[in-house]
C-alpha positions in Angstrom: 79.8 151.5 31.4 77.7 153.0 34.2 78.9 154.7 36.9 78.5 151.7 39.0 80.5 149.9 36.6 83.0 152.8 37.2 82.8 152.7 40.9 83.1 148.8 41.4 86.3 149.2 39.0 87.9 152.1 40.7 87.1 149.9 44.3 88.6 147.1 42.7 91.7 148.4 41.7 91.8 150.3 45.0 91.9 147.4 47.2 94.1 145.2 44.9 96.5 148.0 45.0 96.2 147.6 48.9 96.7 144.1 49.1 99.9 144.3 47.1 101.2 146.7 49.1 100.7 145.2 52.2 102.2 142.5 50.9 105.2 144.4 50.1 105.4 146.0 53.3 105.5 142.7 54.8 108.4 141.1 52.9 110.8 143.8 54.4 110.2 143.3 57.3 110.2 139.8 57.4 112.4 139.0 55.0 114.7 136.2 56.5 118.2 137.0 58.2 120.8 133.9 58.0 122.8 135.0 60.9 121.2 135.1 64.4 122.3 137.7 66.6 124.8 137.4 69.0 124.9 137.9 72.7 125.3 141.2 73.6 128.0 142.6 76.1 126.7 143.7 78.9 123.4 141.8 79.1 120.1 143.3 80.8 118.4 141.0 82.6 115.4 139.7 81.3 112.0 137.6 82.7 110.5 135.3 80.7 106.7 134.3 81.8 104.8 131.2 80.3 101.7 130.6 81.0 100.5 126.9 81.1 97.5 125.5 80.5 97.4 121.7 78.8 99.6 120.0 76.9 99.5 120.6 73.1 101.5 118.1 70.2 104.4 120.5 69.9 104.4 122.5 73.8 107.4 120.0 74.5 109.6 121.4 71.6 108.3 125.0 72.2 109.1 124.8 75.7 112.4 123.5 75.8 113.7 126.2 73.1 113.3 128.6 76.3 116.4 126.4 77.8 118.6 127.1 74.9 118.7 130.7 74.3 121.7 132.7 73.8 121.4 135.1 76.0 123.3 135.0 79.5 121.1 136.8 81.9 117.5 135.5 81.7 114.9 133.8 84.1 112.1 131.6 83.0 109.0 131.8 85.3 106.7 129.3 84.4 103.0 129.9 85.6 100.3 127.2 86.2 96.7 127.5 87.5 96.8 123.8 88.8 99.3 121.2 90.3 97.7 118.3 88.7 97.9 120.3 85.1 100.3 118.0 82.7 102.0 121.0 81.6 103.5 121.6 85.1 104.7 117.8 85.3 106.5 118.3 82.0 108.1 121.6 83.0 109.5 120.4 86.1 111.1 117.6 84.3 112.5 120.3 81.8 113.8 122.3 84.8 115.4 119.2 85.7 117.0 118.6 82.7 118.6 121.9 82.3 119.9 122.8 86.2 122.6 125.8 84.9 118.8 127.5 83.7 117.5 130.2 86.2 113.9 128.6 85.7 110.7 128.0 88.4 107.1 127.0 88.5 104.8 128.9 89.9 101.1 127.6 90.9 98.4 129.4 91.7 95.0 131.8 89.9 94.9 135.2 91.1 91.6 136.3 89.5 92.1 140.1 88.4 89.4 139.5 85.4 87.8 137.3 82.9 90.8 136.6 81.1 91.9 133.4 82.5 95.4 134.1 80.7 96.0 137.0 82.4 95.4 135.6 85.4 98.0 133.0 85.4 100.3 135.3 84.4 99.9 137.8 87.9 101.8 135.5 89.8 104.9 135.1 87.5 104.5 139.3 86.9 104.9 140.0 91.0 107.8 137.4 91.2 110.0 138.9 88.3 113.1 140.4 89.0 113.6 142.3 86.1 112.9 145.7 84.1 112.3 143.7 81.2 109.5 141.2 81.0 108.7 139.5 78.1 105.0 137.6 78.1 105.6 134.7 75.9 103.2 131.7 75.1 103.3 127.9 75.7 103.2 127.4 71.7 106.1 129.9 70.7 109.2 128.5 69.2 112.4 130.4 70.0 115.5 130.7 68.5 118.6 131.1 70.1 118.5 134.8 69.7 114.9 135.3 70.7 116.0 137.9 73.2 118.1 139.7 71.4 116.0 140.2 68.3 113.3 141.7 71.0 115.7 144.0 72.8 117.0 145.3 68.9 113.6 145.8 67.8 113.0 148.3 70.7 113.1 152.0 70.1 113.3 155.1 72.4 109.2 155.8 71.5 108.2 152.0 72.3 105.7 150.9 74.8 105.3 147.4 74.1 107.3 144.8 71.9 105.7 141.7 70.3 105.2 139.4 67.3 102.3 137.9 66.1 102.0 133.6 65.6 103.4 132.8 62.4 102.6 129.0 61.7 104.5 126.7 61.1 104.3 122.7 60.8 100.8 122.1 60.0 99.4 118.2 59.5 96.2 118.0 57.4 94.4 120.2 55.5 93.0 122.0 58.6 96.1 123.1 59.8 97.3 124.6 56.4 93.6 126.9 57.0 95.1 127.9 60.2 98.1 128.8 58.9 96.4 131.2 55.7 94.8 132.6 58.9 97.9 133.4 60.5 100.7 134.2 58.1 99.8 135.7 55.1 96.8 137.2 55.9 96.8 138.8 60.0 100.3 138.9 60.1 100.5 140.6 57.0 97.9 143.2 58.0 99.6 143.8 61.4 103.2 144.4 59.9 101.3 146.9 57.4 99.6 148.6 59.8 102.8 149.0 62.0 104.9 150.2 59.2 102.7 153.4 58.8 102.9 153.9 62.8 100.0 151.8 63.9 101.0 149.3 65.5 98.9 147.0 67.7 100.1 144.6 70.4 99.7 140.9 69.8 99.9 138.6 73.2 101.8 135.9 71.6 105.1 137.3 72.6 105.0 140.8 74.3 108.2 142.4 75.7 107.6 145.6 78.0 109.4 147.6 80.5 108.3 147.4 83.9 108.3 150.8 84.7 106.5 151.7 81.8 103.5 149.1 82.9 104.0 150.4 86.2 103.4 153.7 85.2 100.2 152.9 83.4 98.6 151.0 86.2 100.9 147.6 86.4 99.5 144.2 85.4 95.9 145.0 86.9 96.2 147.5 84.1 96.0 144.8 81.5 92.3 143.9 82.7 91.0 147.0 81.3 89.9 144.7 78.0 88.6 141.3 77.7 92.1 140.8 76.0 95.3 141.6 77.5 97.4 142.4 74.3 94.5 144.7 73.2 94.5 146.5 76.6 98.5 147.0 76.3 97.9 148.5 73.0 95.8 151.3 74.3 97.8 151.2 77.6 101.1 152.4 75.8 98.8 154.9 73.4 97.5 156.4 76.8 101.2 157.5 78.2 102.2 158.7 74.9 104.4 155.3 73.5 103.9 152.8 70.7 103.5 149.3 70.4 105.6 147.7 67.8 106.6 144.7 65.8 109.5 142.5 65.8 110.9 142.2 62.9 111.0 138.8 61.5 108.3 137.3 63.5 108.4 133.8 65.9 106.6 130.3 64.4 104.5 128.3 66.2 104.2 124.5 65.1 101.3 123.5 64.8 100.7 120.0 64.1 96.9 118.7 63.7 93.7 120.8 63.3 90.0 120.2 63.3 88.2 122.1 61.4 86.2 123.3 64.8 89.7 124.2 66.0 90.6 126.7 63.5 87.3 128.1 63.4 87.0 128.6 67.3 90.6 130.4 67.3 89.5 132.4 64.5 85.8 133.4 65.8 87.4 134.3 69.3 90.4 136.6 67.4 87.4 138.2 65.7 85.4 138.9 68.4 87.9 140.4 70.7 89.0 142.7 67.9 85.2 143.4 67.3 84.8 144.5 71.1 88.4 146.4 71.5 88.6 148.0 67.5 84.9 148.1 66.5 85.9 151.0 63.6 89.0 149.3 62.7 87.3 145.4 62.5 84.1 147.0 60.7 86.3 147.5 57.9 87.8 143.8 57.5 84.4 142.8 55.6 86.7 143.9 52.6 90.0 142.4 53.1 89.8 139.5 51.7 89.2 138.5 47.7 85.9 138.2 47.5 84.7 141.5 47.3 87.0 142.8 44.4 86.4 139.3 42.5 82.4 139.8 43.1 83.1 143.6 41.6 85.3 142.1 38.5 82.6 139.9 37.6 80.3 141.7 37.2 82.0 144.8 35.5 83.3 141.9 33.2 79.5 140.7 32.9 78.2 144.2 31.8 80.7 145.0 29.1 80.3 141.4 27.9 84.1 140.5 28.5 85.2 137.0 29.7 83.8 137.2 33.4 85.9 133.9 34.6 89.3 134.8 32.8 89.0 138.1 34.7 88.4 136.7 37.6 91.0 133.6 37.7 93.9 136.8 36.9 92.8 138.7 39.6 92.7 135.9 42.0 96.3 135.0 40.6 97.4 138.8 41.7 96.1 138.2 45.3 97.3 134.7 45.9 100.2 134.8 43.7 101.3 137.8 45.9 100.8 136.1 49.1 103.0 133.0 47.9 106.1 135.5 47.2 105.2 136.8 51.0 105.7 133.3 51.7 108.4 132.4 50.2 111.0 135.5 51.0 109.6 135.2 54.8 110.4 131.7 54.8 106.7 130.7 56.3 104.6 127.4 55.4 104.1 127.1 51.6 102.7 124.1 49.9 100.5 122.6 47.1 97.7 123.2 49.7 98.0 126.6 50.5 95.8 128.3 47.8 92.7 126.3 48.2 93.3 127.3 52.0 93.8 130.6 51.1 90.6 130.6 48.8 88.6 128.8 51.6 89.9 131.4 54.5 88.6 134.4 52.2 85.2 132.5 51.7 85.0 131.9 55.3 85.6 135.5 56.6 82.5 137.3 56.0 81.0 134.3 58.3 83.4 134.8 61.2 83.3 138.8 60.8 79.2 138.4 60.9 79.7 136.0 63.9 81.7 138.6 65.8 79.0 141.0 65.4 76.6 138.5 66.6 77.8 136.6 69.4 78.9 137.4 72.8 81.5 135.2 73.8 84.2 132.8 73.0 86.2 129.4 74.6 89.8 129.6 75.4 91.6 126.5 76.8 88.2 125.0 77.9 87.2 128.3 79.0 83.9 130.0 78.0 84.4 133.7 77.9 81.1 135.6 77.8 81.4 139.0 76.7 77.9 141.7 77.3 77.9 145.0 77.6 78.3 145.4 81.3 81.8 143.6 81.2 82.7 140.0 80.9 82.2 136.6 82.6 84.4 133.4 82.6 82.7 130.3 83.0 
């Protein structure tokens, strides 16, 4: 063997070794927990802010779970850019439904950046009447002891508080893409990466402190970056805190997907983390299969060993490992899911390439353009 041959094994081995581990990481602290968490004594009060925008196939369900907590001292502000949105007509009919539930709508844009999100969350952020905020999206799905699995998750050292989108209920093949996206692939990477104290926020669900925010500029703060979660995450570096994971993460259903669906979520994730982390997303071009499997062939080719048996074990290693991550979670796992997985790892050296390339994204109907002398919403 060459020393090539030598290097592509050792890189091989390297970054199988990594993907295991990960993956292992991952299952302890997700691993599922039977009981849910009671109400603590003594509650804190806590502000939960929604932002609306549309009405998607599960935002009903995901909605209404904020009604049902178990947790007796909580608000629900509700935020809306327009009255005519259908979201707002279907949380006012939830906030009828459920009158012993400190809940209200707020409409209104204040325009602090290009982040339309953002925006429609300023309101809700200046009419919040506690310490603890949490920042939680249409599409999340909360169990009864949402609240309390935040507040037990927080440590003395912690900025910000949040867990990424973990899919769940996908219908069609285009779905079960979205969730090899999500769950066993950037959810995996994140717990890793916060395990060994490097933790980024993720603006899913986002629990802070409002003195800490307030101490590192308030909500206006959060406009620093194109993307709110990413500003947080240098936010609570900048005053000398951490952001964190939940463990055991939130689902969000998911229902039906286009294939231009996943791919526009998945482009705009990339980008964002190509404009916030450039040195950290330079490095995804090798976290998927493709480049070890690429390597193993063509060791396997040069020492005239059986190039497709070697390559069919090593793919059983990485997706084999991702189905036990699955399964002790307690995430999506179906016939389905390693074809998606094998078609997410072909398609992410095409949406790493087009974050590199582009400069901009849509959100919501939204186009985002993002140049070098800031950031325009269209």
């Amino acid at each position: 063997m060459t020393p090539l041959d030598w290097l592509l094994v050792a890189f091989c081995l390297a970054v199988t070794a990594l993907h295991v581990g990960t993956t292992a990481l991952t299952m302890y602290r997700c691993r599922q927990s039977e009981v849910p968490l009671p109400p603590p004594e003594g509650a804190s009060a806590v502000s939960i802010l929604r932002p609306l925008r549309g009405v998607d196939s599960y935002d009903e369900l995901t909605l209404r779970s904020g009604f049902t907590l178990d947790y007796p001292n909580y608000e629900l502000i509700f935020c809306c850019a327009e009255e005519a949105d259908p979201a707002a007509t279907l949380v006012r009919r939830l906030i009828a439904q459920n009158p012993t539930v400190t809940a209200r709508l707020l409409i209104g844009d204040h325009v602090i950046s290009a982040n339309p999100k953002l925006n429609n969350l300023v309101k809700g952020w200046r009419a919040a009447d506690s310490d603890w905020i949490i920042f939680a999206d249409s599409n999340v799905l909360m169990p009864r002891d949402y609240v309390q699995r935040l507040l037990r998750g927080w440590r003395h050292d912690t900025g910000i508080l949040c867990s990424p989108p973990i899919a769940s209920r996908p219908d069609g093949f285009w779905a079960e893409l979205e969730c090899a996206f999500l769950n066993t692939y950037q959810a995996r990477w994140q717990y890793a990466a916060d395990s060994i104290g490097m933790g980024f926020a993720q603006g899913k669900t986002m629990l802070v402190r409002r003195r800490d925010l307030a101490q590192a500029g308030g909500i206006h703060a959060l406009a620093e970056e194109i993307a709110e979660d990413a500003a947080a995450t240098k936010l609570v570096r900048r005053i000398g805190l951490h952001a964190r994971l939940v463990d055991a993460p939130f689902v969000q259903p998911l229902g039906r997907r286009t294939a231009k669906q996943v791919w526009d979520r998945q482009t705009r994730w990339a980008r964002l983390r190509c404009i916030s982390f450039p040195g950290y997303f330079a490095a995804e071009i090798l976290t998927g299969c493709l480049p070890p499997l690429a390597a193993v062939a063509h060791v396997a080719g040069a020492v005239d060993m059986p190039a497709a048996a070697l390559v069919a074990a090593l793919a059983a290693v990485w997706f084999g490992s991702e189905a036990m991550l699955a399964r002790a979670a307690g995430w999506h796992l179906s016939l389905a899911s390693p074809l998606a997985w094998a078609l997410r790892d072909a398609l992410l050296p095409f949406a790493w390439a087009h974050a590199w390339l582009t400069d901009g994204y849509a959100w919501r109907g939204n186009e985002v353009r993002t140049v070098e002398s800031g950031a325009q919403a269209h």
